[in-house]
C-alpha positions as CSV (number, residue, x, y, z in Angstrom):
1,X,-23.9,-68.6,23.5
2,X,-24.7,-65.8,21.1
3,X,-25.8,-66.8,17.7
4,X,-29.3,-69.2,17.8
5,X,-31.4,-66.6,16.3
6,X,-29.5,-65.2,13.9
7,X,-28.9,-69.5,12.5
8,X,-32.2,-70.3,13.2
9,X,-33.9,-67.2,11.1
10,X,-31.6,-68.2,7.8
11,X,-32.3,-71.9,7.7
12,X,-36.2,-70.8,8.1
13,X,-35.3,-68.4,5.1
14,X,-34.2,-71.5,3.1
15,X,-37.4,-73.1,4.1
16,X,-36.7,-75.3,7.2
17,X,-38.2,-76.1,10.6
18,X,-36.0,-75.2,13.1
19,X,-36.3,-76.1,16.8
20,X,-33.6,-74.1,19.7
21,X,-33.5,-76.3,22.4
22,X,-31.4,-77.7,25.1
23,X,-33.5,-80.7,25.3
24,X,-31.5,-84.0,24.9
25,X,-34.9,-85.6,23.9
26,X,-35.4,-83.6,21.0
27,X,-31.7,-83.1,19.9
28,X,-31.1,-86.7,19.7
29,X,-34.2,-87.1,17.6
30,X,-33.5,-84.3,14.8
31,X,-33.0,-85.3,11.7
32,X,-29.6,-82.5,11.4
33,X,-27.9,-80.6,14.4
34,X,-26.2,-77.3,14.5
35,X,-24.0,-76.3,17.2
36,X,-23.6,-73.0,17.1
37,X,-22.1,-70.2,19.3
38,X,-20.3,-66.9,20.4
39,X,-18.5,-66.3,23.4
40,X,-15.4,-67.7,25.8
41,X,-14.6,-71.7,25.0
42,X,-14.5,-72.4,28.8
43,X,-18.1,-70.8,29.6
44,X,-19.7,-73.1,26.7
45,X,-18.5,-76.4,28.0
46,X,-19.3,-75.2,31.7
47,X,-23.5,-74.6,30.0
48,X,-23.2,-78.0,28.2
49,X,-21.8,-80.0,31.0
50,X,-24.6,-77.7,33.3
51,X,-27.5,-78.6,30.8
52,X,-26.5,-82.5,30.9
53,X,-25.6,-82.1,27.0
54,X,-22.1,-83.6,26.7
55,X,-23.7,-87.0,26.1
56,X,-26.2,-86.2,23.7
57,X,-23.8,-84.3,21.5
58,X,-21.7,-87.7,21.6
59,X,-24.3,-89.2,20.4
60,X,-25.4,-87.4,17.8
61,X,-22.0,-87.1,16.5
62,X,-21.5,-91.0,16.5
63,X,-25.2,-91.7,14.8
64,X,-23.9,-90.4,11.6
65,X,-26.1,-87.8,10.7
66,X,-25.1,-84.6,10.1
67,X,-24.0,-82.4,12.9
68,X,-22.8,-79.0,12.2
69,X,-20.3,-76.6,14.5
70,X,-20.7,-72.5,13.8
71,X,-17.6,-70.7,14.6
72,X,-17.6,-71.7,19.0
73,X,-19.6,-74.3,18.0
74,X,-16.6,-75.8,15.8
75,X,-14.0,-74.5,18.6
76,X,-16.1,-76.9,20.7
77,X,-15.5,-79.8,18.4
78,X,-11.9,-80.1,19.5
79,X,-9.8,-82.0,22.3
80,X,-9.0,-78.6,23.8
81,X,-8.4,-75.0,23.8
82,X,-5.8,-72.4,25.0
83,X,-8.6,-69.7,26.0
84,X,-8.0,-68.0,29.2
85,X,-6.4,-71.4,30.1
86,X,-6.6,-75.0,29.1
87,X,-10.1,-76.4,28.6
88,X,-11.0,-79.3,27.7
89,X,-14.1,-79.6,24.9
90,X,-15.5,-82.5,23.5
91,X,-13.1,-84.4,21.4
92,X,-14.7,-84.9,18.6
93,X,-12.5,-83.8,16.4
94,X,-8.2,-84.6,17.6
95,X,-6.5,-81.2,17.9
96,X,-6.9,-77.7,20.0
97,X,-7.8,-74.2,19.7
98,X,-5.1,-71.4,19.9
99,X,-4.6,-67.8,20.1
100,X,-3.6,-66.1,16.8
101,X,0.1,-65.2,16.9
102,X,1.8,-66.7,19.2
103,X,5.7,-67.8,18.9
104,X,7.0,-68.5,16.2
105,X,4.3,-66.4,14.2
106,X,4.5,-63.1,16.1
107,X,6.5,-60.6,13.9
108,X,6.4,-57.0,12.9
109,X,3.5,-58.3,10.1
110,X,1.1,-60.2,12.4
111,X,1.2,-57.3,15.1
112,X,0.2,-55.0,12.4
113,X,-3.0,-57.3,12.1
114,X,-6.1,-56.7,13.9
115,X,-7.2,-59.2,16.5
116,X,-10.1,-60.1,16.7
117,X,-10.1,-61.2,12.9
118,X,-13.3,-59.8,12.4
119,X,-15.2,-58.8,8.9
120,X,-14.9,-60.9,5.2
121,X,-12.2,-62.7,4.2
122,X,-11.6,-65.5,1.7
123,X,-11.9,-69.1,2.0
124,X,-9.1,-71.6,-0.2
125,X,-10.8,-75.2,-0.9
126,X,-8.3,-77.7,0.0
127,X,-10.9,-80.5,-0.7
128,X,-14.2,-81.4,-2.0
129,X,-16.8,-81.6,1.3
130,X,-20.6,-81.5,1.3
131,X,-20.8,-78.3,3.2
132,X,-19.3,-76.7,0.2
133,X,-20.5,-78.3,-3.2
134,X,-20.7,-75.9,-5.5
135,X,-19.2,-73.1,-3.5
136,X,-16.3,-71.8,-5.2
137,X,-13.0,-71.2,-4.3
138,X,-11.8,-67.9,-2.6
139,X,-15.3,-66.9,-1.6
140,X,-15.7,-64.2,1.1
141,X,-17.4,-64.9,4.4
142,X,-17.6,-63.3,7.7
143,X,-15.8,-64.1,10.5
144,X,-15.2,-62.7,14.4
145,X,-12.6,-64.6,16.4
146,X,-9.7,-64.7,18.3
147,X,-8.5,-68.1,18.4
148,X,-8.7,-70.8,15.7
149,X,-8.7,-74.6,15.3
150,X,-5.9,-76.5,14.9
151,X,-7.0,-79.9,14.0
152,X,-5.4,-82.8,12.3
153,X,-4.7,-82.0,8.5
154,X,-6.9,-84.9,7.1
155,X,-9.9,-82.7,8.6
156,X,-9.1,-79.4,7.0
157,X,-11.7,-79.0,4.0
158,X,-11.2,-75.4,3.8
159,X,-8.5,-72.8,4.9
160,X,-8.4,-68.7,5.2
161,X,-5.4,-66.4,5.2
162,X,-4.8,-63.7,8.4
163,X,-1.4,-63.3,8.9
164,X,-1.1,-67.3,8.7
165,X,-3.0,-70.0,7.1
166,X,-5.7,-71.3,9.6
167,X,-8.3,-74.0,8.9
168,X,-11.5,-72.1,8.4
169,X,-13.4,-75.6,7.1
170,X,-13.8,-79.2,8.8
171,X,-15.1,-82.6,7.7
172,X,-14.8,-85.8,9.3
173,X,-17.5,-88.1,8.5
174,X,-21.1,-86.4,9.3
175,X,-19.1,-83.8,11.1
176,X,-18.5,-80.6,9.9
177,X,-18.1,-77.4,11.1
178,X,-16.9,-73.7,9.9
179,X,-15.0,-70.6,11.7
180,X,-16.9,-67.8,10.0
181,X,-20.4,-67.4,10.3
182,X,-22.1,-69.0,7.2
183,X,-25.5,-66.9,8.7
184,X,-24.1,-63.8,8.2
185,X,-22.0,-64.2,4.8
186,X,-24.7,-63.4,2.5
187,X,-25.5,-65.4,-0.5
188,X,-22.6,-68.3,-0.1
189,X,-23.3,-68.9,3.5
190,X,-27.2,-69.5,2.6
191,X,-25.6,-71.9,-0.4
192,X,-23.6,-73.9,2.8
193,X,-26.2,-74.5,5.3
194,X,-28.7,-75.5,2.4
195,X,-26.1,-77.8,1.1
196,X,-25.8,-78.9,5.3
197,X,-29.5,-78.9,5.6
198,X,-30.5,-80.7,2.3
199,X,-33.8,-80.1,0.3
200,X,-36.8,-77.9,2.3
């Protein structure tokens, strides 16, 4: 759903080996596994559930080792989202996925914001998380979305600022998972998915 390339061709900059696949085989047997993604909530679930992936993605997330959602790919993490209907995802991670303001945060401010929230913005550390050792606070990364997670606060590692305070960050246990895209925010985003990744 959109992004694998773009992932792929920064964690080979950093000096990995990276395998795309949709096999369960050789997901379940990676060492780390990035979920990433562009595109409509429903339409990603329907390609999981159609490529028998659900389960493996279970898996992986209760093996403990670390499993990373990009942006869809950490919509996906939740219980549900609001896009073009209710969906359900894969419950990883308790809470849903909503439409930027809605009641009681539409006013005269938010409808002067753009939506999509698209371009760099600041993220606000709320707590320390491996994803972002030594990343400091208020760095600017790139985003493009039009829904955001909502998830229980003892998850939010990280939050951002348009028109409300959304959680831009997760981490619970070996999962994590970011809003923006760490592949396309330069010089910090490298910094996060080499601390995800771990030494080359």
């Amino acid at each position: 759903m959109g992004n694998l390339r773009s992932v792929s061709k920064a964690l080979e900059l950093l000096g990995h080996e990276v395998e795309v696949t949709r096999d369960p085989a050789k997901i379940g047997g990676a060492d780390r596994v990035i979920l990433p993604g562009v595109g409509a909530f429903g339409a990603a679930m329907d390609n999981l559930r159609r490529f028998d992936l659900v389960g493996v993605i279970e898996d992986v997330a209760a093996s403990g080792k670390p499993f990373l959602g990009i942006c869809l790919g950490m919509q996906l993490f939740l219980k549900e989202s609001e896009e073009q209907g209710v969906f359900e995802g894969l419950g990883l991670i308790p809470g849903r996925v909503v439409r930027f303001f809605q009641e009681p945060d539409r006013n005269d401010y938010t409808a002067s914001l753009k939506i999509p929230h698209m371009g760099w913005n600041s993220i606000h550390i709320e707590k320390p998380a491996p994803l972002l050792t030594d990343i400091p606070d208020g760095s600017m990364v790139y985003f493009v979305h039009s829904f955001y997670p909502a998830p229980e606060a003892d998850v939010v590692a990280a939050t951002t600022e348009h028109g409300i305070r959304f959680c831009s960050v997760i981490w619970k246990d070996n999962l994590q998972a970011t809003q923006f895209h760490p592949e396309k925010s330069g010089a910090v985003g490298l910094k996060m998915l080499a601390n995800f990744a771990g030494p080359a």
